[in-house]
C-alpha positions in Angstrom: -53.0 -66.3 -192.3 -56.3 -67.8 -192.6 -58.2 -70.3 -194.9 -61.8 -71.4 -195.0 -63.1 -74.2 -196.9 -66.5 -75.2 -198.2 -68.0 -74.1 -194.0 -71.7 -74.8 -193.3 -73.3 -73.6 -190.2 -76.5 -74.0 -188.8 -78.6 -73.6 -185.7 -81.0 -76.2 -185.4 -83.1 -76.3 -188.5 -81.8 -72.4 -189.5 -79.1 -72.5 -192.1 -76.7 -69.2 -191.3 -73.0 -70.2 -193.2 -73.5 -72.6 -196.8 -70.2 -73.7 -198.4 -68.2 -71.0 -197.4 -64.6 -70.9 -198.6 -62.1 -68.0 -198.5 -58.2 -67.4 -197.9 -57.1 -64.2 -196.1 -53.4 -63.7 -196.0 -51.1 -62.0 -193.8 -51.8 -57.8 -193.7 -54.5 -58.1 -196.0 -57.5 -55.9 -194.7 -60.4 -57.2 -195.6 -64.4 -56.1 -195.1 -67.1 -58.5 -194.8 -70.2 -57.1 -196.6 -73.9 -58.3 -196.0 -77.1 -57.8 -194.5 -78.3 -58.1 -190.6 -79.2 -61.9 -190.4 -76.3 -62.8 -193.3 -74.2 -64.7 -191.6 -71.2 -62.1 -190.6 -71.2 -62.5 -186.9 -71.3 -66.0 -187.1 -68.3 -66.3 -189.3 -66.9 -64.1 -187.4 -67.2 -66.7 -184.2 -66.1 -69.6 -186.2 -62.7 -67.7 -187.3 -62.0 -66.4 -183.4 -62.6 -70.7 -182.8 -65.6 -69.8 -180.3 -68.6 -72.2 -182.5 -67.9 -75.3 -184.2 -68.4 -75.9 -187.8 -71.3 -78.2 -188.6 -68.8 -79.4 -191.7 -65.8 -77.8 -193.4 -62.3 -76.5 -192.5 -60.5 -73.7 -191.2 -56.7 -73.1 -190.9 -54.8 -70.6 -189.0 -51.6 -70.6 -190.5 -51.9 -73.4 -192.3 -52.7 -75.2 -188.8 -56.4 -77.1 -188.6 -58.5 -75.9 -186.3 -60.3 -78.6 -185.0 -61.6 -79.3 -181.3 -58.7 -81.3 -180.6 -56.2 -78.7 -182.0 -58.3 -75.7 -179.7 -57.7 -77.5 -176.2 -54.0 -77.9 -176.9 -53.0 -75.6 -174.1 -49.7 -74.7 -176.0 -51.2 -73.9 -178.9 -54.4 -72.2 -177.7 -52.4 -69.6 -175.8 -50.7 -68.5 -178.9 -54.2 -68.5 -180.9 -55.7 -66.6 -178.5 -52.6 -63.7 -177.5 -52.7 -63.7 -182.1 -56.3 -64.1 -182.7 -58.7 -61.2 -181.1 -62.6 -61.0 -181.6 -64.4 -57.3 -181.1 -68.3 -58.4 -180.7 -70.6 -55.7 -181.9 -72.7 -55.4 -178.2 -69.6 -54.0 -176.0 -71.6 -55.6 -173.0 -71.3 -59.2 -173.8 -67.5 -58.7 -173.3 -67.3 -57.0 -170.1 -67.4 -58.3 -166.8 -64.7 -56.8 -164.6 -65.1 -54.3 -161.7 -62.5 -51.6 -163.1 -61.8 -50.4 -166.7 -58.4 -51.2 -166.2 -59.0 -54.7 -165.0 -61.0 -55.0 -168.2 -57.8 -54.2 -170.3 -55.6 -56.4 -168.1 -58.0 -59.7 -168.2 -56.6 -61.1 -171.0 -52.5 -59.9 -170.2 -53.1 -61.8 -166.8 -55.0 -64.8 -168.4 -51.8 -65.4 -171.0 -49.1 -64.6 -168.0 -48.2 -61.3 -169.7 -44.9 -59.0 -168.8 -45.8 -55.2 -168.5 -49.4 -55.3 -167.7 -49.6 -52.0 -166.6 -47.1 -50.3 -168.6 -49.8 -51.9 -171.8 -52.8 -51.6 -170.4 -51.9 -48.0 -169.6 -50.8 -47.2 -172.9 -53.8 -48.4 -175.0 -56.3 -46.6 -172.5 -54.6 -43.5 -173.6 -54.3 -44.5 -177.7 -58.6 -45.2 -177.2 -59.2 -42.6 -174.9 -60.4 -43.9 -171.7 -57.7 -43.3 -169.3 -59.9 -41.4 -167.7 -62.0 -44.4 -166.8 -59.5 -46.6 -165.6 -60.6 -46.9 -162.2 -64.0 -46.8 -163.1 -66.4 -49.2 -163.9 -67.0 -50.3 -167.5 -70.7 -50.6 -166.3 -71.1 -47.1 -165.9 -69.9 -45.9 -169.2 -71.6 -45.0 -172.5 -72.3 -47.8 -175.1 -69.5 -45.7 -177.2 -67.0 -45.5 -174.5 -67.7 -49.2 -173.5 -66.5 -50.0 -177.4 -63.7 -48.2 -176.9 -62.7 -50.4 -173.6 -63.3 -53.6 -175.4 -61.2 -52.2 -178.0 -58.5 -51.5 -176.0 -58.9 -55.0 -174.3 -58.3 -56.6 -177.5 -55.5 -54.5 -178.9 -53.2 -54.8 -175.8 -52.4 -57.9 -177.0 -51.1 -56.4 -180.5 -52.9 -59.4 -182.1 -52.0 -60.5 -185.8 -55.7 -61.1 -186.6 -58.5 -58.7 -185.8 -62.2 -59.6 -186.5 -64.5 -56.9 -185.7 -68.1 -56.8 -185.9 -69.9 -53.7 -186.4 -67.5 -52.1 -184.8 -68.7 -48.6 -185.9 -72.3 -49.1 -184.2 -73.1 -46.8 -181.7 -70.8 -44.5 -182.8 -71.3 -41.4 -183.6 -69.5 -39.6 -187.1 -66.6 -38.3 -185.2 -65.6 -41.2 -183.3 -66.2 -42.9 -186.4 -63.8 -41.2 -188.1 -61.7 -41.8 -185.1 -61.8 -45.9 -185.1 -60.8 -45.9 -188.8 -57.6 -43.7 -188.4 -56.8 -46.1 -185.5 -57.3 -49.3 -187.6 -56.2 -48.2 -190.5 -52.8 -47.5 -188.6 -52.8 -50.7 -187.3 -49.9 -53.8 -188.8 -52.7 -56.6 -187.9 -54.4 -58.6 -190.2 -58.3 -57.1 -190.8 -61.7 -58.8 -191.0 -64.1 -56.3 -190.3 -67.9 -57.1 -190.8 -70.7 -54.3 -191.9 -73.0 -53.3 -194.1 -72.2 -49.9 -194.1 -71.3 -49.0 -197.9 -69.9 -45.6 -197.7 -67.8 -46.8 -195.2 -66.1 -50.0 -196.4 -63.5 -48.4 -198.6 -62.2 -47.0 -195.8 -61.7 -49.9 -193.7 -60.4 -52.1 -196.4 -60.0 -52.6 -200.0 -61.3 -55.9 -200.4 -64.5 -57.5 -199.9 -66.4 -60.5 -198.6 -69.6 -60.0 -199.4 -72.1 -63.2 -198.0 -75.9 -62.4 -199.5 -79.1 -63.7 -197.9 -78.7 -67.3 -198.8 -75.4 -67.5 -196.6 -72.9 -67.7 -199.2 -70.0 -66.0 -200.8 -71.5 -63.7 -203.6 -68.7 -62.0 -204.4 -64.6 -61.9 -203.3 -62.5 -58.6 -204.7 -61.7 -55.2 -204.9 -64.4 -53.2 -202.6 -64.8 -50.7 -205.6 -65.9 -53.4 -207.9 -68.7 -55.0 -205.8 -70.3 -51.4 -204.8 -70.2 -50.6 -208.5 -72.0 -53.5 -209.4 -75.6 -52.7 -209.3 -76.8 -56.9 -210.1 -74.8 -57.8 -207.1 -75.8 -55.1 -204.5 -79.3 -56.4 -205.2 -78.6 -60.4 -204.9 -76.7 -59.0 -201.1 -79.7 -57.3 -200.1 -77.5 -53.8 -200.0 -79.5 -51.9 -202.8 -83.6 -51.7 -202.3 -85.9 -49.3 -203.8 -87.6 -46.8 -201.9 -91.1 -45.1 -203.4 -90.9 -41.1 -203.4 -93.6 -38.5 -204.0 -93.3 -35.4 -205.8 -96.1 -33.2 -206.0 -98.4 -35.7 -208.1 -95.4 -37.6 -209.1 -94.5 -40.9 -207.6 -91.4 -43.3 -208.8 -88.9 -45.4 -207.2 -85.0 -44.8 -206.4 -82.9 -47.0 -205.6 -80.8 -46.5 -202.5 -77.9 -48.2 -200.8 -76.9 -48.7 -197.3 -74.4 -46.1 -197.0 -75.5 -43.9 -194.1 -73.0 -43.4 -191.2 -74.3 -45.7 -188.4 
């Protein structure tokens, strides 16, 4: 489905993605493990073709995505309607007057059959029919993820990156979003660097550590079993306690729902 080799990424002087390779295949669902300021969103970008690579190569089915390859009109059309990006900040991707335009932005932008027929049936599988004729500006940061959900997932993509896409969210709707994904025939990539929940959003792992490389490619289970490797990712830090008279450290992970 998708192949990364040996990618480096930098803004300015700031290193973010060094020698990054991977291969994803087709209904795979992968997470993407790591701290804030690891690199996830970034690679995230790079896979949806929205930054350029400083040096490296990706592939989308077996097709290299270079600049020239992304303004072929014929082909870009079919990477975007296959290929779908949710950012973590819902308000970076809306800019419509009506909820239901917001769904319908990318149907009319590909030329589409059924707009409304689609748009109205992923409004109701997310939730917000209610809000169709309403404006995305006016909703809550959870309901505005749910829009930019829906916005993606009307084009039944065969890739789906999301980042974060849990944030903001609270345990219920949380629970929600992985039922829906997890029911889902798409291709995953989801980023986070929530522990307790990655097994539920995947069974494999990319886990990129503070240095901006690939730490560790496999089962989920393995890597959050793996004491020496939470610690090189930044995902296990000790915490001092006091009992009483008593002070030690624990180690703790970052599992809490977000």
């Amino acid at each position: 489905m998708i192949k990364a080799e040996h990618l480096n990424f930098a803004y300015g002087a700031q290193q973010v993605l060094s020698d990054v390779s991977f291969k994803i295949n087709k209904g795979d669902k992968v997470v993407l493990l790591g701290i804030n300021g690891s690199g996830k969103s970034t690679l995230l970008k790079i896979l949806d073709g929205l930054l350029p690579v400083n040096s490296g190569k990706i592939f989308y089915r077996n097709i290299w995505l270079t600049a020239k390859q992304l303004k072929n009109k014929n082909f870009l059309r079919r990477f975007r309607s296959e290929v779908v990006l949710l950012f973590q900040n819902p308000d970076v991707m809306l800019f419509n007057p009506t909820v239901f335009d917001e769904i319908a932005f990318a149907l009319r932008q590909l030329e589409k059959d059924h707009i409304e027929e689609k748009v109205k049936y992923w409004a109701d599988k997310v939730g917000v029919t209610s809000f169709l004729d309403r404006s995305p500006f006016s909703l809550s940061t959870g309901e505005k993820k749910k829009v930019c959900l829906a916005s993606i997932l009307v084009l039944e993509p065969e890739l789906l990156l999301l980042d974060e896409p849990t944030s903001n969210l609270d345990p219920k709707s949380t629970g929600w979003l992985v039922e829906l994904i997890n029911g889902l025939k798409a291709t995953t990539l989801i980023a986070t660097h929530n522990l307790s929940l990655a097994p539920e959003l995947g069974d494999r792992a990319f886990v990129l550590s503070a240095a901006h490389r690939i730490i560790f490619d496999g089962q989920i289970e393995h890597f959050i079993n793996d004491e020496e490797k939470l610690l090189e990712a930044g995902l296990l830090h000790q915490h001092t306690h006091r009992h009483s008279s008593l002070i030690h450290k624990h180690y703790h992970a970052h599992e809490s729902w977000e």
